[in-house]
C-alpha positions as CSV (number, residue, x, y, z in Angstrom):
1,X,48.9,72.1,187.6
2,X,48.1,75.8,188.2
3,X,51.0,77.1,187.5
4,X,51.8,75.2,184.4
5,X,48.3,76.8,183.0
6,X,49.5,80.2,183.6
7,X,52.4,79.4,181.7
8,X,51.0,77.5,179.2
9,X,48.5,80.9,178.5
10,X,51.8,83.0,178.4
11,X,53.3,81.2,175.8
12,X,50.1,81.6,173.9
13,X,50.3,85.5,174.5
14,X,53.8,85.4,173.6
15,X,52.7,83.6,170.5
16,X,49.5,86.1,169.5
17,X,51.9,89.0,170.3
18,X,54.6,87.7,168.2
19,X,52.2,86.9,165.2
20,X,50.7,90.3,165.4
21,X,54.0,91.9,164.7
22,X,54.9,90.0,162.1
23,X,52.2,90.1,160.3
24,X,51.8,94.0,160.6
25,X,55.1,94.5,159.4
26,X,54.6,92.1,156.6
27,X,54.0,94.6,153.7
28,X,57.2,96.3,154.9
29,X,59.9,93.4,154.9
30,X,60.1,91.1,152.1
31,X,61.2,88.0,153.5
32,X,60.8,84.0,152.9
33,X,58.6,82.1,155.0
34,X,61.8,80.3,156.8
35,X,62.8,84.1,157.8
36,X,59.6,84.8,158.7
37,X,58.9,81.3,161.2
38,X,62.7,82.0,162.6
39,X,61.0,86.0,163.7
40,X,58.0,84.3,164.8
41,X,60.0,81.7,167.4
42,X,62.7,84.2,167.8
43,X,59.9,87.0,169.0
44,X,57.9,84.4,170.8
45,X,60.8,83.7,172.9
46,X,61.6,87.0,173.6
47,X,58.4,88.2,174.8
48,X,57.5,84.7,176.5
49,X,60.7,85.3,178.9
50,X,59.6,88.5,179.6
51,X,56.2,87.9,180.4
52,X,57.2,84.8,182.7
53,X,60.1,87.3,184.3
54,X,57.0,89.7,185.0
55,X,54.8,86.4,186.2
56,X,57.3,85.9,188.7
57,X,58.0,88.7,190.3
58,X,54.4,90.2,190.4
59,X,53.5,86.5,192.1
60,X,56.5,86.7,194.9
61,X,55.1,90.4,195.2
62,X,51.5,89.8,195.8
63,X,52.7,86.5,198.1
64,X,55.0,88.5,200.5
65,X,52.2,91.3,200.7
66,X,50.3,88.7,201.8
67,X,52.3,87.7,204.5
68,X,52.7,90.9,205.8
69,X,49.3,91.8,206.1
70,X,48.5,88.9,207.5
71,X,50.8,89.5,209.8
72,X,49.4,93.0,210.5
73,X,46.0,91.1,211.5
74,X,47.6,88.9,213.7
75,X,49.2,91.7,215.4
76,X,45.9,93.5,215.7
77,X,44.2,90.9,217.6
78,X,46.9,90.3,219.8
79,X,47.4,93.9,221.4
């Protein structure tokens, strides 16, 4: 359940984020609001991928450093 939270809150990033653009750059490209929902979900996508490729490798990062020092310790009481 955790973990479907955090990814739940970085689809809403992705979201915000994509809106943001779109809506800064709307005085600049005319566009109907079919083109503009397909560059919201299309940026949404983008950035949610990235963000839960980032998730992921920051997590098994922090989880293997983890280990390690906890492995340190372990060594540390034993000697």
């Amino acid at each position: 359940m955790k973990r479907g939270k955090i990814i739940f809150l970085l689809f809403l990033i992705a979201f915000t984020m994509s809106l943001l653009s779109v809506f800064s750059t709307e005085d600049v490209v005319v566009s109907s609001t079919f083109q503009k929902l397909m560059e919201v979900g299309i940026l949404t996508i983008v950035i949610f991928v990235i963000l839960l490729i980032l998730y992921f490798i920051l997590r098994k990062t922090f989880s293997q450093a983890s280990r390690l020092k906890s492995n340190i310790n372990k060594k540390d009481l034993n000697q």
